[in-house]
Backbone as ProteinMPNN parsed JSONL, in Angstrom:
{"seq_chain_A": "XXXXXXXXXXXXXXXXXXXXXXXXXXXXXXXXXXXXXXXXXXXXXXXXXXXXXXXXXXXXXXXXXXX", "coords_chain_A": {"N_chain_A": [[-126.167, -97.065, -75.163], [-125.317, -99.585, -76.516], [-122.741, -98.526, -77.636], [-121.453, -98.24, -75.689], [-121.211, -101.015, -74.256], [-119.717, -101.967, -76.585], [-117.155, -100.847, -76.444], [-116.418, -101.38, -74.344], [-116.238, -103.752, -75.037], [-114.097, -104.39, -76.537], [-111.963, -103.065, -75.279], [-111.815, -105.461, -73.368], [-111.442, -107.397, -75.231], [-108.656, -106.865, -76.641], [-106.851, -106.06, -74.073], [-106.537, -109.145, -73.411], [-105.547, -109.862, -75.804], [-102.637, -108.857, -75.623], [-102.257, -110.382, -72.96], [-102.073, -112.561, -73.52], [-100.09, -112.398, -75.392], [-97.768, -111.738, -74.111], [-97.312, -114.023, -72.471], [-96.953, -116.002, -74.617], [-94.513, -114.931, -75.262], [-93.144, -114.649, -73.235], [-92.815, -117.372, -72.771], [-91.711, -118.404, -74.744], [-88.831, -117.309, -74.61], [-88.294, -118.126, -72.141], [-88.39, -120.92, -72.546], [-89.861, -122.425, -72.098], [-91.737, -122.863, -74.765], [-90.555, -123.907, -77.469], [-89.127, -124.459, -81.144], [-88.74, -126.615, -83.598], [-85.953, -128.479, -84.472], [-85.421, -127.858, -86.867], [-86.633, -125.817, -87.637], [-84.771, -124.256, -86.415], [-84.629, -124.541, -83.866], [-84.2, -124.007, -80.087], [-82.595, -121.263, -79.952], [-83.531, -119.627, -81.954], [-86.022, -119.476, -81.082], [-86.095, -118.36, -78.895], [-85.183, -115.597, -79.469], [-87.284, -115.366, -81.291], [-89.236, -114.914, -79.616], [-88.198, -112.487, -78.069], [-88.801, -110.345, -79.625], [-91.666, -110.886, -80.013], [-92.44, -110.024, -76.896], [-90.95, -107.765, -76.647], [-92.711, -105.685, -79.15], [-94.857, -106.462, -78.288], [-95.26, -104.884, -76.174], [-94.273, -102.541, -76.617], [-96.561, -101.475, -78.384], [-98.159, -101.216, -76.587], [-97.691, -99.158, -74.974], [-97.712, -97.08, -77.068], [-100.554, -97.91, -77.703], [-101.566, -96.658, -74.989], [-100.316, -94.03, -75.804], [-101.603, -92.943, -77.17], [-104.048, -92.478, -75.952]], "CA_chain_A": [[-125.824, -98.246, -74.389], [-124.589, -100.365, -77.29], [-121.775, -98.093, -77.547], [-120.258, -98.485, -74.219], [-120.763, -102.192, -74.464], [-118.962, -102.165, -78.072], [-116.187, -100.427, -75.993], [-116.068, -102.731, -73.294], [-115.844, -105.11, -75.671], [-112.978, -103.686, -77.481], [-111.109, -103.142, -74.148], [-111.587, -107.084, -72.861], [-110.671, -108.537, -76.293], [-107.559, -105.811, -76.621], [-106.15, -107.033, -73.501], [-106.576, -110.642, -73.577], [-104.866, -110.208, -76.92], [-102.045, -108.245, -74.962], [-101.868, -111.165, -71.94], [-101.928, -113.774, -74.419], [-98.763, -112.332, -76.438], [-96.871, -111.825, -72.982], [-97.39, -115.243, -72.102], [-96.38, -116.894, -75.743], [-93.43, -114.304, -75.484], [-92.597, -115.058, -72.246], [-92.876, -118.874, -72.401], [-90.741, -119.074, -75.957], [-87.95, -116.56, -74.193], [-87.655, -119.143, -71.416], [-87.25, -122.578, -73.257], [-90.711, -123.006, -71.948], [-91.857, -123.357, -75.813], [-89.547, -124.347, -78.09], [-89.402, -124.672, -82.279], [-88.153, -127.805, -83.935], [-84.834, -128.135, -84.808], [-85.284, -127.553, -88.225], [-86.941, -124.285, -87.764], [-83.897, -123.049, -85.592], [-84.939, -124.802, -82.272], [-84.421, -122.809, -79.134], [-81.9, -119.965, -80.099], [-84.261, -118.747, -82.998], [-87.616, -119.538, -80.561], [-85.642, -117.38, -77.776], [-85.372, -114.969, -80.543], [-88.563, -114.346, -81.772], [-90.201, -114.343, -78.455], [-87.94, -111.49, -77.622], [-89.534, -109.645, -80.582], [-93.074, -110.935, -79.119], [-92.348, -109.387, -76.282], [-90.736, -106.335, -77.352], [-93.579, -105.082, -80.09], [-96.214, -106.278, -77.597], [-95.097, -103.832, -75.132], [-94.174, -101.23, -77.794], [-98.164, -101.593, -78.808], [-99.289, -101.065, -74.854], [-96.977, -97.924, -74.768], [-98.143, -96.344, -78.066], [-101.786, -97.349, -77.147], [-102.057, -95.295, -74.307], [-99.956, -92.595, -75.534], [-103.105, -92.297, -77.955], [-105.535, -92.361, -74.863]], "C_chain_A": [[-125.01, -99.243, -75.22], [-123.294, -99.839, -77.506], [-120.353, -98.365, -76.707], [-120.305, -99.811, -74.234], [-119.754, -103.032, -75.631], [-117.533, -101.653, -77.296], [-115.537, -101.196, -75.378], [-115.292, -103.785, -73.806], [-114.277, -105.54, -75.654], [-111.804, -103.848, -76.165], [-110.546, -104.494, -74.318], [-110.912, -107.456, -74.118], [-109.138, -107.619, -76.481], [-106.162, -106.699, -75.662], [-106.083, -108.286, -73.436], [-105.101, -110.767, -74.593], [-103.304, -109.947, -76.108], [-101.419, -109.412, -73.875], [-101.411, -112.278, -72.666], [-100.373, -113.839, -75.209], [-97.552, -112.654, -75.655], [-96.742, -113.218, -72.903], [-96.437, -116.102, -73.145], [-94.784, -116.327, -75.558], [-92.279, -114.889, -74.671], [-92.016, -116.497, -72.2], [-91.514, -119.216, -73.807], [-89.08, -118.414, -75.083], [-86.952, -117.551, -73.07], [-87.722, -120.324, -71.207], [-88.687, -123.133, -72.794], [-91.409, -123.796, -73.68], [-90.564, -123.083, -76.576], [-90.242, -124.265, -79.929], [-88.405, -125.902, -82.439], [-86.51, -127.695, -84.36], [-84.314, -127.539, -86.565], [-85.511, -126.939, -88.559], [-85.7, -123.671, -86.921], [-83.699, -123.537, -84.568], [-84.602, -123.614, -81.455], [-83.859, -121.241, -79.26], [-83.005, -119.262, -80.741], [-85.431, -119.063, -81.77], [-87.371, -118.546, -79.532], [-85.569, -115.763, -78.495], [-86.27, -113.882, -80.604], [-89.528, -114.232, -80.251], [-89.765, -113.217, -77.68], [-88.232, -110.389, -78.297], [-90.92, -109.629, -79.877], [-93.168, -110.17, -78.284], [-91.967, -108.065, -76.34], [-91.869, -105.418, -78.022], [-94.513, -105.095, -79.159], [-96.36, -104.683, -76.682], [-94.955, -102.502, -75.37], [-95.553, -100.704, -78.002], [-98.932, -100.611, -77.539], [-98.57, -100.006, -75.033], [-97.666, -96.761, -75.712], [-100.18, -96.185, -77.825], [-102.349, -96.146, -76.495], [-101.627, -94.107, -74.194], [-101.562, -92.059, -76.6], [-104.414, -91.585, -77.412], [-105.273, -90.93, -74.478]], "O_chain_A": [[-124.032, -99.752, -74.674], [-122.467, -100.746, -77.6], [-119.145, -98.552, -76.851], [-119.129, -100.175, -74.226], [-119.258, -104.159, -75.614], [-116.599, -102.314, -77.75], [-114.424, -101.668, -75.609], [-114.312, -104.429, -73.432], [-113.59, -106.42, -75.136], [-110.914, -104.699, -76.185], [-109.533, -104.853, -74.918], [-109.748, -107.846, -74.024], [-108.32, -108.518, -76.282], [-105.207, -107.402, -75.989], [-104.871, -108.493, -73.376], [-104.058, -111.386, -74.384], [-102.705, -111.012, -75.962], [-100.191, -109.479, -73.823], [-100.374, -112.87, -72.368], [-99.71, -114.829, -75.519], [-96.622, -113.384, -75.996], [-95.717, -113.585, -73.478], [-95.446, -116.736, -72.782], [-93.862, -117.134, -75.683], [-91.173, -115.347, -74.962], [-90.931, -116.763, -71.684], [-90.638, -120.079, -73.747], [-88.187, -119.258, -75.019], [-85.738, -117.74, -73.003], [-87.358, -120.92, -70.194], [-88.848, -124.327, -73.051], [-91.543, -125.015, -73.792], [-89.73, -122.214, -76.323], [-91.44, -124.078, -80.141], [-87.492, -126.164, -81.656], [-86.038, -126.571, -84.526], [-83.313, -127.061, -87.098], [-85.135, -126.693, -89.705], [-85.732, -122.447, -86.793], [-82.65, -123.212, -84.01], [-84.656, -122.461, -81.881], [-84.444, -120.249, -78.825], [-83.473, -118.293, -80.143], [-85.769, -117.88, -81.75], [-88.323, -117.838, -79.203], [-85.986, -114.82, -77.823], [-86.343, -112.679, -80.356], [-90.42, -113.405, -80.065], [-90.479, -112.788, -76.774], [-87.988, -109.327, -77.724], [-91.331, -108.642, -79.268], [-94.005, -109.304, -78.538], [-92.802, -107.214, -76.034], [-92.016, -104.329, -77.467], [-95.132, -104.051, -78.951], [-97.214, -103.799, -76.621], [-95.322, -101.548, -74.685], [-95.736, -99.503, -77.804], [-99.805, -99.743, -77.54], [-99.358, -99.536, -75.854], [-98.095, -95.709, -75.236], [-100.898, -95.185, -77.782], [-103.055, -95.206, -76.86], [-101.919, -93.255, -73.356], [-102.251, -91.039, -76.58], [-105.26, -90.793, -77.829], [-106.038, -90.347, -73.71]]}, "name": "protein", "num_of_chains": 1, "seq": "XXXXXXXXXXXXXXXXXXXXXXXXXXXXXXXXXXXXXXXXXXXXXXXXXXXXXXXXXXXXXXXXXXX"}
């Protein structure tokens, strides 16, 4: 029984992590978040959230080619 709840677990926190990246990815991609100007501001924040997005999705692909 502890097993399958250790699984469960594993799942829920997995994705979360997964919705959570989309979201940051998503939100930097479209000017929703931003970096300062002195880190780059929006070009570089448009940037790396197209990386965010990219790897996340790379991750979910490779996951379940494992499954």
């Amino acid at each position: 029984m502890a097993k399958k709840t250790s699984s469960v677990l594993n799942l829920v926190a997995w994705l979360t992590g997964v919705i959570v990246s989309l979201a940051v990815g998503f939100g930097m991609v479209g000017g929703t978040l931003t970096l300062p100007t002195w880190l780059g501001g929006s070009v570089v924040a448009m940037i790396a959230g197209w990386i965010v997005v990219i790897t996340t999705l790379l991750s979910v692909v490779l996951a379940l080619m494992k499954q």
